[in-house]
TIRO-2110 file (N, C-alpha, C; in Angstrom, 1 decimal):
// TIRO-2110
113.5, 58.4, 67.8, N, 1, A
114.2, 59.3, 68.8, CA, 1, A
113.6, 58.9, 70.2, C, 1, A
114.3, 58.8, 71.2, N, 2, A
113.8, 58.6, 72.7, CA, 2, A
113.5, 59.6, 73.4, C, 2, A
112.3, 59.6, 73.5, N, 3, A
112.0, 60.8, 74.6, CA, 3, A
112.5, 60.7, 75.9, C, 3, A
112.7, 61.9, 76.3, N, 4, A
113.2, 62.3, 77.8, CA, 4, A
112.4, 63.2, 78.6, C, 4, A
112.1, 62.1, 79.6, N, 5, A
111.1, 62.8, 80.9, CA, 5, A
112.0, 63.4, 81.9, C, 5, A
111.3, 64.5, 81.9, N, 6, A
112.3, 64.9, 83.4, CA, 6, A
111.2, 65.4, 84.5, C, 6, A
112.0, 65.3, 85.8, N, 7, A
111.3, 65.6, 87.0, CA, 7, A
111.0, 67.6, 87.0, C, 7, A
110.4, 67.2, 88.4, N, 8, A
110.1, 69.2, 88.7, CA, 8, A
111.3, 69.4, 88.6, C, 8, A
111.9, 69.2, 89.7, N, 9, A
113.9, 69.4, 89.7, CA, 9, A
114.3, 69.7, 88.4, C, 9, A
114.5, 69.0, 87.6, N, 10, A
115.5, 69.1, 86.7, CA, 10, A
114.7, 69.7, 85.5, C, 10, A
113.3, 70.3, 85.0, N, 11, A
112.8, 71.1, 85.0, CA, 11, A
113.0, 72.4, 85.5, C, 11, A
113.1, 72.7, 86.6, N, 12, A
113.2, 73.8, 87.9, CA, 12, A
114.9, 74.2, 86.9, C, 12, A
115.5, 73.3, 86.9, N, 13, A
117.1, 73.4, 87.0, CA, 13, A
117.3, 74.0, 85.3, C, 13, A
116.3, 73.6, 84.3, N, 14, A
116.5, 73.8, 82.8, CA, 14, A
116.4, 75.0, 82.5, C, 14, A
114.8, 74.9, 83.2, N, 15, A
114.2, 76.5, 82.3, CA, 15, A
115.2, 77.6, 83.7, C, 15, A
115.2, 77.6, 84.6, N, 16, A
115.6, 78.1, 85.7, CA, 16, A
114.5, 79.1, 86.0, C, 16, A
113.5, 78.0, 86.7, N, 17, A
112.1, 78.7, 87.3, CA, 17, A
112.1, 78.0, 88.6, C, 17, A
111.6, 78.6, 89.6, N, 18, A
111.4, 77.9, 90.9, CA, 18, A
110.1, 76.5, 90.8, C, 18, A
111.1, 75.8, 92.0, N, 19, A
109.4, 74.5, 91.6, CA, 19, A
107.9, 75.6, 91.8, C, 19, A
108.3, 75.8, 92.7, N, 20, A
106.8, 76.8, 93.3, CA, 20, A
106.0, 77.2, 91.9, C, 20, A
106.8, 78.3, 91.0, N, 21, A
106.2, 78.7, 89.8, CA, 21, A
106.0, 77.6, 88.8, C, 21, A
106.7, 76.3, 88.4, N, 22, A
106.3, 75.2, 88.0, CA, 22, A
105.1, 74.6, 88.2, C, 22, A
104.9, 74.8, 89.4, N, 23, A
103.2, 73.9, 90.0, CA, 23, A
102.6, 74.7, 89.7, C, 23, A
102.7, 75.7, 89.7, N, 24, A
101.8, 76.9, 89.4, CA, 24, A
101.3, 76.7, 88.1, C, 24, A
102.2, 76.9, 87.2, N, 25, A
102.1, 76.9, 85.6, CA, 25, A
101.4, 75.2, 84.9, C, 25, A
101.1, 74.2, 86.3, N, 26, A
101.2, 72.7, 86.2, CA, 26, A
99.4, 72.4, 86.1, C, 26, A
99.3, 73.9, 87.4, N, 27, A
97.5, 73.4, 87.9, CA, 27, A
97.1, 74.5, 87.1, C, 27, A
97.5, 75.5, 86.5, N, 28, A
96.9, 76.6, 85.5, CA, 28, A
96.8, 75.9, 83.7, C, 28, A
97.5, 74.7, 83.8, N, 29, A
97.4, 74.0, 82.5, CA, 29, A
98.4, 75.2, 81.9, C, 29, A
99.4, 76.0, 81.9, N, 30, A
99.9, 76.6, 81.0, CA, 30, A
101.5, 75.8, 81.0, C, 30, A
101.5, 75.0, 81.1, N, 31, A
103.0, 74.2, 80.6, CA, 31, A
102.4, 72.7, 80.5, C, 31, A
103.1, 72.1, 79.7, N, 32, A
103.0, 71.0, 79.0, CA, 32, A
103.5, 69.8, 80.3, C, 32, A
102.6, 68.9, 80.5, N, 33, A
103.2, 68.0, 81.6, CA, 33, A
102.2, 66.7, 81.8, C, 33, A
102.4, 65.9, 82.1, N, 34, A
101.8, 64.3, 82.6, CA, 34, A
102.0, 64.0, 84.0, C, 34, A
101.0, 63.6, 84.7, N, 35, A
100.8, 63.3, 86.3, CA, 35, A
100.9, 61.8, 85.9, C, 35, A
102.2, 61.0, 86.5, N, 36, A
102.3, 59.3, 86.1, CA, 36, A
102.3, 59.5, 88.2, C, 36, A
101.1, 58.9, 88.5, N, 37, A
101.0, 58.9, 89.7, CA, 37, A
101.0, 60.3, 90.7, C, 37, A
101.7, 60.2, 92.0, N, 38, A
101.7, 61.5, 92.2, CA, 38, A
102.9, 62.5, 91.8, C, 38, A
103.5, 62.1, 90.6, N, 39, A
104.7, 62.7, 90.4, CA, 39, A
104.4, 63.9, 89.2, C, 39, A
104.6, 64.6, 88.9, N, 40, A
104.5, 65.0, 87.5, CA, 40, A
106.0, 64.8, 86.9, C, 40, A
105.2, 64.8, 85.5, N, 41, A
106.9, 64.4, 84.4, CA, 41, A
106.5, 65.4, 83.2, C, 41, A
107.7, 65.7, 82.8, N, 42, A
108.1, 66.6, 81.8, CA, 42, A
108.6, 66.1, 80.5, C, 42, A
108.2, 66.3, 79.1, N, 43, A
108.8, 65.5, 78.1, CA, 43, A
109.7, 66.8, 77.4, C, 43, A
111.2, 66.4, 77.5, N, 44, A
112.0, 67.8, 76.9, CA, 44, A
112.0, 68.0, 75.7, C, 44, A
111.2, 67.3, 74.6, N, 45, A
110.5, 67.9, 73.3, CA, 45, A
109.7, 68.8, 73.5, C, 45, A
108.5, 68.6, 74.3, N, 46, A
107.2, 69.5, 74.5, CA, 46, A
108.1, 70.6, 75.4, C, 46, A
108.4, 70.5, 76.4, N, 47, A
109.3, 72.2, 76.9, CA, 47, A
110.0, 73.0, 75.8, C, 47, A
110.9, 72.2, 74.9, N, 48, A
111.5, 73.5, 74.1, CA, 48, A
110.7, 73.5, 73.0, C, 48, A
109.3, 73.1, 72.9, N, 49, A
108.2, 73.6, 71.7, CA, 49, A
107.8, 74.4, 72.5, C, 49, A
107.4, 74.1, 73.8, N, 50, A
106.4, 75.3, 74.7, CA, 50, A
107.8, 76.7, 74.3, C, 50, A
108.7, 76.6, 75.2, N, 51, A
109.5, 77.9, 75.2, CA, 51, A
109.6, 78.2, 73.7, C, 51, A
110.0, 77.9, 72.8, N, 52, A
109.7, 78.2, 71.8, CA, 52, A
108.9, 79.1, 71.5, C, 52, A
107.6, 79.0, 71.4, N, 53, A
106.1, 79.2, 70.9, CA, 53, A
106.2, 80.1, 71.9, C, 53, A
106.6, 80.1, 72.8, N, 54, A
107.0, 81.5, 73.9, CA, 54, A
107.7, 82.9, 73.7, C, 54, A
109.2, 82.1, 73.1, N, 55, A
109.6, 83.5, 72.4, CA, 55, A
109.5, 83.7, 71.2, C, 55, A
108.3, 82.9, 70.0, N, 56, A
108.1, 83.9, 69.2, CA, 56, A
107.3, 84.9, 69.1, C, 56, A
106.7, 85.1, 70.2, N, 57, A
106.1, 86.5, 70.6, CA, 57, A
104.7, 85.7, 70.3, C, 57, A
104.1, 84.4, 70.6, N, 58, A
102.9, 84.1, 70.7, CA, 58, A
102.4, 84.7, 72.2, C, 58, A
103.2, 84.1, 73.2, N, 59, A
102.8, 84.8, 74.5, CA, 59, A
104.0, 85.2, 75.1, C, 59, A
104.2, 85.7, 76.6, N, 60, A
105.6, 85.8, 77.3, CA, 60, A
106.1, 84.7, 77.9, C, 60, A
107.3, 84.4, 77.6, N, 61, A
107.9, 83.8, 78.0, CA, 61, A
107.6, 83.5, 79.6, C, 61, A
107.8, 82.0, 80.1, N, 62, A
107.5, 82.1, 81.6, CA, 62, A
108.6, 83.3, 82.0, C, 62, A
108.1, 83.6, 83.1, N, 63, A
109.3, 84.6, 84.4, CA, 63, A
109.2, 86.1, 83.7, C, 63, A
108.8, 85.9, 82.0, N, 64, A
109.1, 87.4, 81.3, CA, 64, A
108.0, 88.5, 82.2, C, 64, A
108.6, 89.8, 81.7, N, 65, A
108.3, 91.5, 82.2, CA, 65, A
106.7, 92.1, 81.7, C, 65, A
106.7, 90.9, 81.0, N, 66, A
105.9, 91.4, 79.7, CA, 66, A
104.5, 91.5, 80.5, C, 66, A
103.3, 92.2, 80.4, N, 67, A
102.3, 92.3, 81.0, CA, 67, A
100.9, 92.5, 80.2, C, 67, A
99.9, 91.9, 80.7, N, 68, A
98.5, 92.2, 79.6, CA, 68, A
98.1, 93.4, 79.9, C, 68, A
96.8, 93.5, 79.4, N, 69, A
95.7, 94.4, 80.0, CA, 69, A
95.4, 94.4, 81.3, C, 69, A
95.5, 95.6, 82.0, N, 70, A
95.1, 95.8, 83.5, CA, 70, A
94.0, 96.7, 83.5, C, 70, A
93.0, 96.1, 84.2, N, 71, A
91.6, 96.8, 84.8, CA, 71, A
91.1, 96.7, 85.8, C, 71, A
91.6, 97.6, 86.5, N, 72, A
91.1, 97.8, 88.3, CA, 72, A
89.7, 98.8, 88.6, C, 72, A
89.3, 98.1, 89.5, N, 73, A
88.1, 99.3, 90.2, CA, 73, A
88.1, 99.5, 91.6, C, 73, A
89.2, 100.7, 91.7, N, 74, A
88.6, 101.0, 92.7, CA, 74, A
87.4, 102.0, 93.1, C, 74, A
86.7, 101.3, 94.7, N, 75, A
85.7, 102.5, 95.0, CA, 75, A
85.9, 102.6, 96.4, C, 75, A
86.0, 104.0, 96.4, N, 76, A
86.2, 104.7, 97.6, CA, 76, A
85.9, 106.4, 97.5, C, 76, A
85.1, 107.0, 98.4, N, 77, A
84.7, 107.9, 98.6, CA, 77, A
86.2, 109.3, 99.0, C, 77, A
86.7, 108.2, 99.1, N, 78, A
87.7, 109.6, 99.9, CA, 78, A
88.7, 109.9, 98.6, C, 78, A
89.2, 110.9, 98.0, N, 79, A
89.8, 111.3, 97.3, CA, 79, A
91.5, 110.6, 97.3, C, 79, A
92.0, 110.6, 98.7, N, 80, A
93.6, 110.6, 98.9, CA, 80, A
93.6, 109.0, 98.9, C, 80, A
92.4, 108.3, 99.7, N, 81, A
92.1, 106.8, 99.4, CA, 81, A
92.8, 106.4, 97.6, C, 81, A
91.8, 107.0, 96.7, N, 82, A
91.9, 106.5, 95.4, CA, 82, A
93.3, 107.1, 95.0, C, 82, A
94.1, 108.3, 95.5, N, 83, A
95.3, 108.6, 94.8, CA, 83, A
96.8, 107.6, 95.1, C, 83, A
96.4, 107.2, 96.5, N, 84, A
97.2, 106.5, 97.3, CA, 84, A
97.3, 104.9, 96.5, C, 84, A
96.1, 104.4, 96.4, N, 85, A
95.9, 103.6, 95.7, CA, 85, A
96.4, 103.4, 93.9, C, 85, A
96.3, 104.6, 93.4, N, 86, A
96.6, 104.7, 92.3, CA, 86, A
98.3, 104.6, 91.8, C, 86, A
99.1, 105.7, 93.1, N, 87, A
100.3, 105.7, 93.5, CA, 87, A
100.6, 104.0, 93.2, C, 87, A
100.5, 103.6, 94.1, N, 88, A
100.8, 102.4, 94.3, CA, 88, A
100.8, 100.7, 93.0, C, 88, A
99.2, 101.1, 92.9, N, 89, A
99.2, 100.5, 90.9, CA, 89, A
100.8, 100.7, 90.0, C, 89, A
100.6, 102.2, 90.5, N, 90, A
101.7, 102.5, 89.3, CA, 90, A
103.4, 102.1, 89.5, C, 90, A
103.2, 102.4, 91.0, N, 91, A
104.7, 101.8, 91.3, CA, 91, A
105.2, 100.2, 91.5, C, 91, A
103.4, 99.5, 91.1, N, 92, A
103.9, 98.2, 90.9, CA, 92, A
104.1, 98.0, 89.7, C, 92, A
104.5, 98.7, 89.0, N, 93, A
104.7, 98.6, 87.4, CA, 93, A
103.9, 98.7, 86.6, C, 93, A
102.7, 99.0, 86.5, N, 94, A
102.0, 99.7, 85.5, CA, 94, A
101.5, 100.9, 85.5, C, 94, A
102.8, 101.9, 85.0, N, 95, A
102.5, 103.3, 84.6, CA, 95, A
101.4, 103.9, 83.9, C, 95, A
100.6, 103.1, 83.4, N, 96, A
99.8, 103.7, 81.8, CA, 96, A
98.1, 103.3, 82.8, C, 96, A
98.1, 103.4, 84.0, N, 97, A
96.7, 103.2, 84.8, CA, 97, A
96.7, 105.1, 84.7, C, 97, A
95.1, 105.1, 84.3, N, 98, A
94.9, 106.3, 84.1, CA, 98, A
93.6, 106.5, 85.5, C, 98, A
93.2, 107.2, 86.1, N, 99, A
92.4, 107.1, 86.7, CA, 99, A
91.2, 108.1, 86.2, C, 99, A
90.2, 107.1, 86.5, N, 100, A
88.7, 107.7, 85.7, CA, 100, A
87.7, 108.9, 86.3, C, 100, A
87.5, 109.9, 85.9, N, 101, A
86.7, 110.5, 87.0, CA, 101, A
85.5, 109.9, 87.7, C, 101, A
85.6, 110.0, 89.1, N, 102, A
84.3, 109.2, 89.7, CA, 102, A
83.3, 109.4, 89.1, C, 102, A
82.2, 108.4, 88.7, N, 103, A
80.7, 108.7, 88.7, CA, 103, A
79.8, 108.7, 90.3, C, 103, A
79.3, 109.4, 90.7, N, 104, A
78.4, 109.2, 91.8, CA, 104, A
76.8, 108.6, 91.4, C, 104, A
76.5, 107.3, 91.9, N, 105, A
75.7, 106.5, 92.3, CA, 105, A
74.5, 106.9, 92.6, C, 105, A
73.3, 107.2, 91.8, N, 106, A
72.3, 107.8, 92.2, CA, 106, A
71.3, 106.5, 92.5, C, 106, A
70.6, 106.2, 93.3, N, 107, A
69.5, 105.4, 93.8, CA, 107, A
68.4, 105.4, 94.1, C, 107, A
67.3, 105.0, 93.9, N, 108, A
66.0, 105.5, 93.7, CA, 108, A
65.0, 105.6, 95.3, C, 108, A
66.3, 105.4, 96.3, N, 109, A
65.9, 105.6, 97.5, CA, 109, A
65.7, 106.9, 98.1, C, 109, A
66.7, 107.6, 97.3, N, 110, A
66.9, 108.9, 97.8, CA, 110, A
65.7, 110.2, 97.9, C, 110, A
END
């Protein structure tokens, strides 16, 4: 069988991801690829094993909704600070951020 290399473009144009997120996924090592000079190349076996192995629920799919574990800290003294903040978490899509009650910082200076 002959393998088929393809460029970012016509990569970009298969899976229908931007180049931008391609390089991204290129220098994070999470997509399968070969630097032949300054070009990168694509082998269209290893892409539809990668997407593959993607949607059988090993990981999400590139571009997918799907999200890990989120763990933020915020610290901030002011109350409306940490609610405004928390607002915000949540309306970027992760509803299930629960906010912790503050601990206050005791120090042996005091």
């Amino acid at each position: 069988m002959e393998m088929k290399y393809m460029t970012i473009g016509e990569v970009s144009a298969y899976l229908q991801l931007s180049e931008e997120t391609l390089y991204k996924y290129v220098r994070q090592g999470l997509i399968p690829a070969a630097k032949i000079g300054r070009h990168w190349r694509f082998e269209r076996n290893s892409l539809d094993a990668w997407v593959a192995a993607k949607t059988q629920g090993n990981q999400p799919a590139a571009g997918s909704s799907a999200r890990s574990s989120l763990n933020i800290l915020i610290v901030d003294d002011d109350a409306a600070i940490r609610q405004l903040l928390v607002y915000w978490i949540k309306a970027a899509g992760h509803p299930d951020i629960e906010p912790k009650r503050p601990r206050m910082a005791t120090s042996p200076w005091n």
